[in-house]
C-alpha positions as CSV (number, residue, x, y, z in Angstrom):
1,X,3.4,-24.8,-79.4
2,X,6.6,-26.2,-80.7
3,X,8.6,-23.9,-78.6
4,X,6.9,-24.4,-75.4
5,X,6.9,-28.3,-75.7
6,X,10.9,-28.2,-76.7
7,X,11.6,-25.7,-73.6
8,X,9.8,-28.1,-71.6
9,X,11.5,-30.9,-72.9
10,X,15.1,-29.2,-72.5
11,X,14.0,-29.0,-68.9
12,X,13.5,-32.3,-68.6
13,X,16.3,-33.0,-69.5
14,X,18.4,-30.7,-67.5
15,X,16.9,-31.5,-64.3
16,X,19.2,-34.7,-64.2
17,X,22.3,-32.3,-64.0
18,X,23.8,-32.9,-61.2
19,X,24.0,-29.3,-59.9
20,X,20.4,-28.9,-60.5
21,X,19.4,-32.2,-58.6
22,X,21.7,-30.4,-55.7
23,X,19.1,-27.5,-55.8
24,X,16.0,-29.1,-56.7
25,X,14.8,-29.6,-53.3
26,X,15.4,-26.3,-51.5
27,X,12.5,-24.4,-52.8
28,X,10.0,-27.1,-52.2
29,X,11.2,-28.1,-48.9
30,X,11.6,-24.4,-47.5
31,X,8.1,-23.7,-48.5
32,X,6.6,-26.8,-46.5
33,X,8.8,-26.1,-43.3
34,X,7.9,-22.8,-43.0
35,X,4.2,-23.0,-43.4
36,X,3.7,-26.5,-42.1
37,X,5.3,-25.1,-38.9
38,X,3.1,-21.8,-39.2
39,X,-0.2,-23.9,-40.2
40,X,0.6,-26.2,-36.9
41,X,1.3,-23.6,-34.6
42,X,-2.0,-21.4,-35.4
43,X,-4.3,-25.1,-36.3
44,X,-6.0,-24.4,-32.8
45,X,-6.4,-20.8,-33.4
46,X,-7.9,-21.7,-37.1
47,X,-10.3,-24.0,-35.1
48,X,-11.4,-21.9,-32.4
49,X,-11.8,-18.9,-35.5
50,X,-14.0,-21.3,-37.6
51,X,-16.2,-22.7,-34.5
52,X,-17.0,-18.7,-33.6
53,X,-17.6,-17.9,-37.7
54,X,-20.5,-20.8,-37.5
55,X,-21.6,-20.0,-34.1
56,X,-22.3,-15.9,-34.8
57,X,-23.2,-16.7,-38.5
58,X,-26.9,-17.0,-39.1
59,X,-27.3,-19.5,-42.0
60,X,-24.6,-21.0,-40.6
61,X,-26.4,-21.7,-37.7
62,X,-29.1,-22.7,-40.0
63,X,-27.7,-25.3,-41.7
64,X,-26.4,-26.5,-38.1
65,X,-30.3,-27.1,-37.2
66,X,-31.0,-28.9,-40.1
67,X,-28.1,-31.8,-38.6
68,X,-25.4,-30.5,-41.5
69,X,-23.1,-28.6,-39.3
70,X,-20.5,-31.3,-40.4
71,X,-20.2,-30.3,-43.6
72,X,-19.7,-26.8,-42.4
73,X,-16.8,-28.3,-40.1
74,X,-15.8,-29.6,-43.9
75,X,-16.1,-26.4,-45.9
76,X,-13.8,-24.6,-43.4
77,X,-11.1,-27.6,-44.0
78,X,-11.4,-26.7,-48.0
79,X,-11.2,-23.0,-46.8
80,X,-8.0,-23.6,-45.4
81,X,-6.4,-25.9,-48.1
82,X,-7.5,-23.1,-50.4
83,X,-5.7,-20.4,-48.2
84,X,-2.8,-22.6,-47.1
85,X,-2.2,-23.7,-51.3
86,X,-1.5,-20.3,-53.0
87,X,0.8,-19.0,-50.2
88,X,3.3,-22.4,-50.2
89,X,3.4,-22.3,-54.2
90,X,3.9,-18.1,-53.9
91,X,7.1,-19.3,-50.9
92,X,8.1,-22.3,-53.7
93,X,8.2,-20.2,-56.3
94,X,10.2,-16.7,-54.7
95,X,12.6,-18.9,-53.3
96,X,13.6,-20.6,-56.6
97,X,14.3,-17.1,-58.1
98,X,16.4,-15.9,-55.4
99,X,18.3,-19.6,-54.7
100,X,17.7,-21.3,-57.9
101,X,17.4,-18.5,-61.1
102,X,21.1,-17.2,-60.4
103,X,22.6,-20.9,-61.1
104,X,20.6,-21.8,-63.5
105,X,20.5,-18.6,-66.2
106,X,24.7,-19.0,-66.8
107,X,23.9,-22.7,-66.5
108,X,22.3,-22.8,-69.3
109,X,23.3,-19.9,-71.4
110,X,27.0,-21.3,-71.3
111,X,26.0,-24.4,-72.1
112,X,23.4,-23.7,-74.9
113,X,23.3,-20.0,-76.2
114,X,27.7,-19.5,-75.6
115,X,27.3,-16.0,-78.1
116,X,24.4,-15.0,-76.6
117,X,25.7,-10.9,-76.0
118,X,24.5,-9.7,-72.0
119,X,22.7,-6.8,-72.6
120,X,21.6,-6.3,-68.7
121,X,18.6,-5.0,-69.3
122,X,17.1,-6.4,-66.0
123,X,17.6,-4.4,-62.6
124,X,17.4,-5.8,-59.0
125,X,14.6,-3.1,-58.5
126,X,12.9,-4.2,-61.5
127,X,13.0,-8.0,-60.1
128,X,11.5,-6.9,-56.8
129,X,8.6,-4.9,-58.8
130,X,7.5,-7.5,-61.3
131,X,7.4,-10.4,-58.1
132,X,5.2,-7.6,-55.9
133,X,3.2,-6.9,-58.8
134,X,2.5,-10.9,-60.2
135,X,1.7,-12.0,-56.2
136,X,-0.5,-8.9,-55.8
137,X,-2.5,-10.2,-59.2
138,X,-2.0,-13.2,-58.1
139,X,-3.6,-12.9,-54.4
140,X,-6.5,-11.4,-55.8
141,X,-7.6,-13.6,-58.9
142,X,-7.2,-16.1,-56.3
143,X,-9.3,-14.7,-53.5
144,X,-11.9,-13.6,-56.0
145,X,-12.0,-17.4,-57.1
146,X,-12.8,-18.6,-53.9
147,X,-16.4,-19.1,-53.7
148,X,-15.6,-21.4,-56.4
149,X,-13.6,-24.0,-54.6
150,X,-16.9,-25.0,-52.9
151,X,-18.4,-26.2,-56.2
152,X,-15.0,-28.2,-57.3
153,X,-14.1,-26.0,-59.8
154,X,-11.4,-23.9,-58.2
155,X,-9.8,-27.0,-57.0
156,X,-9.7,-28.6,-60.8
157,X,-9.6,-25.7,-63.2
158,X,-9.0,-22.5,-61.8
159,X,-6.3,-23.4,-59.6
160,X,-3.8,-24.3,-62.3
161,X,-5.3,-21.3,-64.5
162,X,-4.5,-18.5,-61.6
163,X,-1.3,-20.6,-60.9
164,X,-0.1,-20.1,-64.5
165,X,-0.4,-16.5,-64.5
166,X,2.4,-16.4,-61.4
167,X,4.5,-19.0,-63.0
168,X,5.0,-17.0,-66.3
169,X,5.2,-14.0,-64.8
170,X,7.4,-14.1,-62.0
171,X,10.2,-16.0,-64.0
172,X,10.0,-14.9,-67.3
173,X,11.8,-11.2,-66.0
174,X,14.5,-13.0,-64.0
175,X,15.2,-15.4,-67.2
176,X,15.9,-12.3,-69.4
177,X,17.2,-9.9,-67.3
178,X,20.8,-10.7,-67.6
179,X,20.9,-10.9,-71.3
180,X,17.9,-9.0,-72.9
181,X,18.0,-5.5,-73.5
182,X,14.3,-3.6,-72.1
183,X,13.1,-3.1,-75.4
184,X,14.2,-6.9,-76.2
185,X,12.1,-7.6,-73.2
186,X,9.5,-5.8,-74.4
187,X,9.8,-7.5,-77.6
188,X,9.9,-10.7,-76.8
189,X,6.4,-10.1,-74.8
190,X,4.5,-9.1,-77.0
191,X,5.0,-12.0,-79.7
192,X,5.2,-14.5,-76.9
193,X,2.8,-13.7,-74.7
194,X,0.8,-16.8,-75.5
195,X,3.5,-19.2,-75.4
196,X,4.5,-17.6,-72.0
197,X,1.4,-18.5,-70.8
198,X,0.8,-22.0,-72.0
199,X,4.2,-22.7,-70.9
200,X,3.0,-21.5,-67.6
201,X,-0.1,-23.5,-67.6
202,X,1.8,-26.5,-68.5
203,X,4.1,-26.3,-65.6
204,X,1.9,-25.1,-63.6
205,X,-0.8,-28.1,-63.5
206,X,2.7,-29.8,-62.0
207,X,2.2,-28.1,-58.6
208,X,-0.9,-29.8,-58.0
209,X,0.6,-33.5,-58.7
210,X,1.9,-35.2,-55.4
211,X,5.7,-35.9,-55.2
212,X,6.0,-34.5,-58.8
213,X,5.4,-30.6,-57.2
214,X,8.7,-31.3,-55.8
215,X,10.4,-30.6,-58.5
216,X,8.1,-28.5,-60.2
217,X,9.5,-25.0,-59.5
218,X,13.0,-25.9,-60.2
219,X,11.8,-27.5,-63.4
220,X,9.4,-24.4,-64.0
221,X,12.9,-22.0,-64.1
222,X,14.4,-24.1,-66.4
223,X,12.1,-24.3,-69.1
224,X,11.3,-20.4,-68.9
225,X,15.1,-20.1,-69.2
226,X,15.3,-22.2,-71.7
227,X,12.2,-20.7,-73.3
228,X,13.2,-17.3,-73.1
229,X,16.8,-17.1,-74.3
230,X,15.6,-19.0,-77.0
231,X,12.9,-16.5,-78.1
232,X,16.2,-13.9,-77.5
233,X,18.6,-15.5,-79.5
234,X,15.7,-16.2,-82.6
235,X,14.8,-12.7,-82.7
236,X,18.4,-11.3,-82.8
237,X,18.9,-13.6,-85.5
238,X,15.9,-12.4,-87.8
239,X,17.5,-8.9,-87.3
């Protein structure tokens, strides 16, 4: 718990920098552009798909004789926050590794592990396969979870719970790959696993805050960097 809470805290910290501050905002902002444009292009089309769904659906239609057809209207609203959520935090998150994870590893390895030997045992191919494989996971825990967001508890709980599990793992591989070794990597894994994911949970419960999600996946790679070259440098040590 330490660990995670000082990682998080280092990234605090960091986020004042101002190279980071010159970064913070990309992710974020090229996530709402591109699907707040996409969402109000296709908002008629959404429409139109939802009135045919309750027209052609037969308890749907049902619950329309009974005066409630309003809160059908309602659902499909939650239906499309729930769609529209996962794939803006999936754009936020992709496009802080690519823009944002190459700045900040040397950032803070130079600044805070200077011996810290680059092993390399990362690959762009390896990068590419661990995000395919964490949104794939990711997609369907979330998609499975739906029926849930009816009854509030997507929304509240599983949300941030499905949310960690993409946090941790798409930044975790990009954090290490420049200075762990595979079989460090592999290491550092399996006795952190936990940690990895309650860092990810704690960062993760950020995306859903207003105005703080801003600066939640820039804050997300620091503190997995931080976290992870940390857990690098401690078990080299106790070699």
């Amino acid at each position: 718990m330490n660990t995670v809470l000082s990682a998080f805290s280092r990234a605090l910290r960091d986020i004042w920098a101002p190279r980071m501050l010159a970064i913070m905002l990309v992710p974020p902002l090229a996530a709402l552009a591109m699907w707040g444009v996409l969402a109000w292009a296709l908002s008629d089309e959404w429409a139109r798909w939802v009135s045919n769904w309750i027209a052609t659906s037969p308890w749907l239609a049902w619950i329309g004789s009974l005066g409630l057809g309003t809160a059908a209207i309602w659902a499909s609203g939650i239906l499309a926050l729930a769609v529209l959520l996962p794939i803006m935090l999936i754009t936020a998150i992709v496009v802080t590794e690519i823009v944002a994870m190459p700045i900040i590893v040397p950032w803070v390895a130079e600044r805070r592990f200077p011996g810290l030997e680059r092993r390399k045992g990362g690959t762009v191919a390896g990068s590419i396969f661990n995000a395919v494989t964490a949104i794939v996971v990711f997609a369907v825990l979330w998609v499975v979870s739906l029926p849930l967001w009816f009854t509030g508890i997507g929304a509240v709980v599983l949300a941030p719970v499905i949310s960690a599990y993409l946090n941790q793992r798409l930044f975790r591989y990009d954090a290490l790959a420049e200075h762990a070794s595979a079989e460090e990597y592999r290491e550092i894994l399996a006795r952190a696993k936990g940690s990895l994911y309650l860092l990810g949970l704690l960062l993760a419960v950020l995306y859903y805050v207003p105005f703080v999600n801003l600066a939640a996946p820039l804050l997300s790679a620091l503190a997995f960097t931080h976290f992870c070259l940390d857990e690098l440098a401690r078990l080299r040590k106790n070699r």
